[in-house]
C-alpha positions as CSV (number, residue, x, y, z in Angstrom):
1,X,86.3,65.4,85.9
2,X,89.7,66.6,84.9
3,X,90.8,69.5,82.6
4,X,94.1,70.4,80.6
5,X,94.2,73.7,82.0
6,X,93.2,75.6,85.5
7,X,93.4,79.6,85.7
8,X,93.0,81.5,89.1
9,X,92.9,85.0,89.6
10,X,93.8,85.9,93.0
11,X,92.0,89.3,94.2
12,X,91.5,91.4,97.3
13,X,89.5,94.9,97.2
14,X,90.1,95.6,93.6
15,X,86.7,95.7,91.8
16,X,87.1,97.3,88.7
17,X,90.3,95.9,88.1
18,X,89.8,92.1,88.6
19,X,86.2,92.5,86.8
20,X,88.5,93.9,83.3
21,X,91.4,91.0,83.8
22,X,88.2,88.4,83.4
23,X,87.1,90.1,80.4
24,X,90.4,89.4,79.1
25,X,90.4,85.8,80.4
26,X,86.9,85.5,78.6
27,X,88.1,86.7,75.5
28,X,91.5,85.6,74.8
29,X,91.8,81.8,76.0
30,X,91.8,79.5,73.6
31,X,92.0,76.5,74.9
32,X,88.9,74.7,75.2
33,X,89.3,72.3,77.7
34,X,89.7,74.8,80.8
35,X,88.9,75.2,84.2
36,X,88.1,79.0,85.8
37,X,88.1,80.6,89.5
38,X,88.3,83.8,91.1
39,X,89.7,83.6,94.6
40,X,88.9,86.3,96.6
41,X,90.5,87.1,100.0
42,X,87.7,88.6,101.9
43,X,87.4,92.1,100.0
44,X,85.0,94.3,101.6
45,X,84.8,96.8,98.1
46,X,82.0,94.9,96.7
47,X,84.1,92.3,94.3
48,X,82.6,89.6,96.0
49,X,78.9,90.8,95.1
50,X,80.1,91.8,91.3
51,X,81.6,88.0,91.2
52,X,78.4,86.4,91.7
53,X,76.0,89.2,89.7
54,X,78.3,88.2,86.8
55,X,78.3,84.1,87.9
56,X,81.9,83.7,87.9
57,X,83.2,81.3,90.3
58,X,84.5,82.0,93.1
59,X,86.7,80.9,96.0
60,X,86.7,83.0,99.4
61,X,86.6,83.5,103.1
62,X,88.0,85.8,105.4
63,X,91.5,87.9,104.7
64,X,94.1,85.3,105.0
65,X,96.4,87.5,102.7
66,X,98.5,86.6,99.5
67,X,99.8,83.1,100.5
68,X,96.7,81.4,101.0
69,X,94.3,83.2,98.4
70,X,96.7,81.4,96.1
71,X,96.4,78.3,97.9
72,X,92.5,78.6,97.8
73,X,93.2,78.9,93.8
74,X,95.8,76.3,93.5
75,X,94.3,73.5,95.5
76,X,90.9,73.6,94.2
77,X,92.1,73.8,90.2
78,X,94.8,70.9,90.8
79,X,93.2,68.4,93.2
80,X,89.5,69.2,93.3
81,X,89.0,69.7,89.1
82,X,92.4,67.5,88.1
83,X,93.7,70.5,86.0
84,X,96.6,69.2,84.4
85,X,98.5,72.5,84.3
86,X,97.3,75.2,86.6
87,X,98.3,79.2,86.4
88,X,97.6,82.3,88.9
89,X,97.1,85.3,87.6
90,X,97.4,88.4,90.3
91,X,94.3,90.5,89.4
92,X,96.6,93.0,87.7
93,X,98.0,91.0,85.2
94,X,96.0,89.9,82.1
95,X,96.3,87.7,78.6
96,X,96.9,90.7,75.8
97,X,96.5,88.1,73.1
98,X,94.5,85.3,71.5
99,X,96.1,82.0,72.4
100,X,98.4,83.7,75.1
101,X,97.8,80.5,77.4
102,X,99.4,77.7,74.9
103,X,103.2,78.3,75.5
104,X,102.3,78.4,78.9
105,X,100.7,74.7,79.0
106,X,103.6,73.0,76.8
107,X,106.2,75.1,79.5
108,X,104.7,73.7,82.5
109,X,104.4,69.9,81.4
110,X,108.1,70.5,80.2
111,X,109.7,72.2,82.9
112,X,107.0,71.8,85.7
113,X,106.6,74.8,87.1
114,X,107.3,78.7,85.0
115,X,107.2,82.1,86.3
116,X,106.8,85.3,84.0
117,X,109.6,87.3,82.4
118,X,108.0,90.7,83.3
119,X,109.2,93.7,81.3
120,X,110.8,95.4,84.6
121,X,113.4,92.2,85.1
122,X,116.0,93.1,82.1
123,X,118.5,93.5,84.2
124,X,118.4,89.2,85.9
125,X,118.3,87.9,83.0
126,X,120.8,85.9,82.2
127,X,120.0,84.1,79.4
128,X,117.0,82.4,77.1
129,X,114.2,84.0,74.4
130,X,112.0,83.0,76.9
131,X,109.9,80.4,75.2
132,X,109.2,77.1,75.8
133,X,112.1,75.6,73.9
134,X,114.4,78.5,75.2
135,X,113.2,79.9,78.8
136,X,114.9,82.8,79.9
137,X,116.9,81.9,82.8
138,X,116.6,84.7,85.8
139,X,118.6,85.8,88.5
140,X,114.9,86.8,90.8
141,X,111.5,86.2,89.9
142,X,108.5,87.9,90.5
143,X,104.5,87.0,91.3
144,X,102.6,88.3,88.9
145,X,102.1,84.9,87.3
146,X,103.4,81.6,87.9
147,X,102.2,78.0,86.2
148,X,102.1,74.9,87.7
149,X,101.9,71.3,86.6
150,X,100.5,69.2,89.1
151,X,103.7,66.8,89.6
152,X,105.0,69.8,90.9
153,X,102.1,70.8,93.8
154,X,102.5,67.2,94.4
155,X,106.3,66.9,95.2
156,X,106.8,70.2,96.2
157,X,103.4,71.4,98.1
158,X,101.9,74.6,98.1
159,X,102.2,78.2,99.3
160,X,103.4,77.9,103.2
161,X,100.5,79.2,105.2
162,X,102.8,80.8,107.6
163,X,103.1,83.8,105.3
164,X,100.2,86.1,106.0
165,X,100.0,88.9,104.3
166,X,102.1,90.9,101.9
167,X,105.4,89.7,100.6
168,X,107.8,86.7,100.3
169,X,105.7,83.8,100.0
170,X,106.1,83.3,96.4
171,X,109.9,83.2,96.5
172,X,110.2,80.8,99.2
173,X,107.7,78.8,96.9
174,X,109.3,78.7,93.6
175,X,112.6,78.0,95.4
176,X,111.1,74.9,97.0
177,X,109.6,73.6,94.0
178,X,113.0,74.3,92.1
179,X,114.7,72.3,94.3
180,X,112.3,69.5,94.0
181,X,113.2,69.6,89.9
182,X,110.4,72.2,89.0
183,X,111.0,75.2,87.1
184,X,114.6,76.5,87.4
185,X,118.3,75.0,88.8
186,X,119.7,75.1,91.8
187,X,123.3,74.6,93.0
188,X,126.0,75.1,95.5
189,X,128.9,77.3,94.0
190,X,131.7,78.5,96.2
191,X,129.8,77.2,99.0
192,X,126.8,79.4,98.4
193,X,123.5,78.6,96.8
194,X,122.7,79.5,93.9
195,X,119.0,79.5,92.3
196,X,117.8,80.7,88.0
197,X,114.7,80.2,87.6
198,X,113.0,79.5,84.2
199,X,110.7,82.5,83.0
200,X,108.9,82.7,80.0
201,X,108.1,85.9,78.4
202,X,104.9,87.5,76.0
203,X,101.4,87.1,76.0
204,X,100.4,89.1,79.2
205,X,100.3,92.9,80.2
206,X,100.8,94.0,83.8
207,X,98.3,97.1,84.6
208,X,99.2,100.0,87.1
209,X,97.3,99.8,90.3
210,X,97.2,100.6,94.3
211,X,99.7,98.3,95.9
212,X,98.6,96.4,99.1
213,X,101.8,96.4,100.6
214,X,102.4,96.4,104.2
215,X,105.8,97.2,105.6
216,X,105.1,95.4,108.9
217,X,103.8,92.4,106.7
218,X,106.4,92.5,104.4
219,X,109.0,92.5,107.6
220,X,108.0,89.6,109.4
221,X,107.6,87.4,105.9
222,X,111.0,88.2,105.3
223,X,112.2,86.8,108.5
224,X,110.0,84.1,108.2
225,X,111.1,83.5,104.8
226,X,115.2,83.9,105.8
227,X,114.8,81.5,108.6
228,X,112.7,78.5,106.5
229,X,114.7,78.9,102.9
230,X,115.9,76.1,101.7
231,X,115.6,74.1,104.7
232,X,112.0,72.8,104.5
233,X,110.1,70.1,102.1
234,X,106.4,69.3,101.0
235,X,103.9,72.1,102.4
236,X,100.5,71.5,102.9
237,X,97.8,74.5,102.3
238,X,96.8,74.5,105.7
239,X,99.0,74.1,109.4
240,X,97.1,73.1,112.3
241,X,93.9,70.9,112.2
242,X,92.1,74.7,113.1
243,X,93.5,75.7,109.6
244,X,92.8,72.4,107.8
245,X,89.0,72.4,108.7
246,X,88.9,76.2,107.5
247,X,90.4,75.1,104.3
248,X,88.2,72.3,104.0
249,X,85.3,74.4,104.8
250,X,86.3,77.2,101.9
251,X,86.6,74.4,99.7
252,X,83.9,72.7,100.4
253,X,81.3,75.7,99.9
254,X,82.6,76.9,96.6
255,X,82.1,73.1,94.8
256,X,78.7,72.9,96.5
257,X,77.0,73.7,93.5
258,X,79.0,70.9,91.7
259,X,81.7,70.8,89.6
260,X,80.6,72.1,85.9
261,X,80.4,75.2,86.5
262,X,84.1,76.0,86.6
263,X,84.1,75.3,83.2
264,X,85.4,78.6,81.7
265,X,83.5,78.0,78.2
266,X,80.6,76.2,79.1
267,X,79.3,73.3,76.8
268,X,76.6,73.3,74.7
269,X,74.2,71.1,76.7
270,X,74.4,70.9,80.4
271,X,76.2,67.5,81.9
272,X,75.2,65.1,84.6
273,X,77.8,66.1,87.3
274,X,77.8,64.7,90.9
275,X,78.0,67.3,93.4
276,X,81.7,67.8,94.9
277,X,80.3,68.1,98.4
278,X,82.4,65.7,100.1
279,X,85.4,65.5,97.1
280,X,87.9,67.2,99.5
281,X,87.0,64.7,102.8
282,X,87.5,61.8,100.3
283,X,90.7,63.0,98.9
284,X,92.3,63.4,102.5
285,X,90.9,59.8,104.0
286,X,88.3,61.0,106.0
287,X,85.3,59.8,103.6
């Protein structure tokens, strides 16, 4: 099974909010061919029990924190369900419009990867109407939502499980996949580096909300992400073999019930589909 287009909503202890950005989802994507999951990073509000009272898919385990919630999201629409083009939304951010996800799909299979021109970033932009013949081209970038095509996660990897947390990991991400040919330029000018990232613009509203940031988090992802910038390649999900069977094991429980019912507008009749038990051990080899 494959699909033309994978959303995620990342969450963590924010009931209400994440249970309205579905409704959105629900209402305002068009395209029919699309894949849906909620990744949830252990919340302890209730949002997990709301998820399944309302049957929405989920993906979850214990807090991990921002980097690899996304990761749960990203690896399970691009290599489990073969989403073509896969986008996060953070649970705050939501379509405001009919259709809002098709400049987004023809973006990402031009450019590879595209982050969102949110209202707040007038003053990096540098260029661009920020559409998918004319992105805007940005001096910083920011992690509301991002889109991703899967020659991209390929190449360039995912979110680096060393942030946990709050902060930085989505930077040091974009930045790597840039430099891999994905979503933005990056050169050497007067012997510095210097990254513009592609951003495309409309279609989505940001709604105010309690932050989760940690200073002490934030902190030691920015050292982290100052002493790994630009220096590092391909990125797995996971580190250690600890980490991998964890992420196996996340994986593995959420496609249990089989593949299907990801489907974000379900068909008509039901469809024969294996379970995806075992999908994730065949992909790495060990099937």
């Amino acid at each position: 099974m494959s699909f033309a287009l994978g959303i995620g909503i990342v969450t963590y202890n924010r009931r209400q909010i994440v249970s309205d950005t579905i409704d959105r989802v629900r209402e305002f994507t068009r395209q029919p061919d699309t894949a849906f999951v909620v990744a949830d990073d252990g919340s302890s509000d209730g949002t997990l029990e709301m998820l399944r009272e309302r049957q929405v898919p989920v993906i979850t385990g214990i807090n991990m924190g921002i980097a690899w919630n996304k990761n749960r999201a990203l690896f399970l629409l691009s290599q489990i369900l073969g989403c073509r083009t896969a986008v996060l939304l953070e649970d705050d951010t939501r379509p405001a419009k009919p259709g809002w996800e098709a400049p987004w799909i023809t973006a990402t299979q031009r450019w590879g990867h595209a982050n969102f021109a949110a209202p707040w970033m007038g003053e990096h932009i540098l260029s661009g109407a920020g559409t998918p013949d004319d992105p805007m081209v940005g001096k910083a970038v920011t992690a509301q939502y991002s889109a991703y095509s899967q020659d991209a996660l390929t190449y360039g990897g995912y979110f680096d499980p060393r942030f946990r947390g709050y902060g930085h990991e989505h930077v040091e991400h974009t930045r790597r996949l840039i430099r891999v040919g994905y979503g933005g330029t990056d050169e050497i000018v007067d012997g510095n580096e210097r990254v513009r990232y592609f951003l495309l613009n409309g279609g989505l509203t940001v709604v105010d909300c309690q932050s989760h940031m940690n200073t002490a988090e934030e902190e030691r992802n920015l050292q982290l992400a100052r002493s790994i910038m630009g220096q590092q390649g391909y990125r797995s999900p996971w580190g250690e073999d600890r980490e991998l069977r964890q992420f196996r094991s996340e994986t593995e429980s959420a496609t249990d019930g089989g593949t299907e019912r990801f489907r974000l507008t379900p068909p008509g009749a039901a469809r024969d589909t294996p379970p995806a038990r075992g999908l994730f051990g065949r992909l790495l080899g060990r099937r």
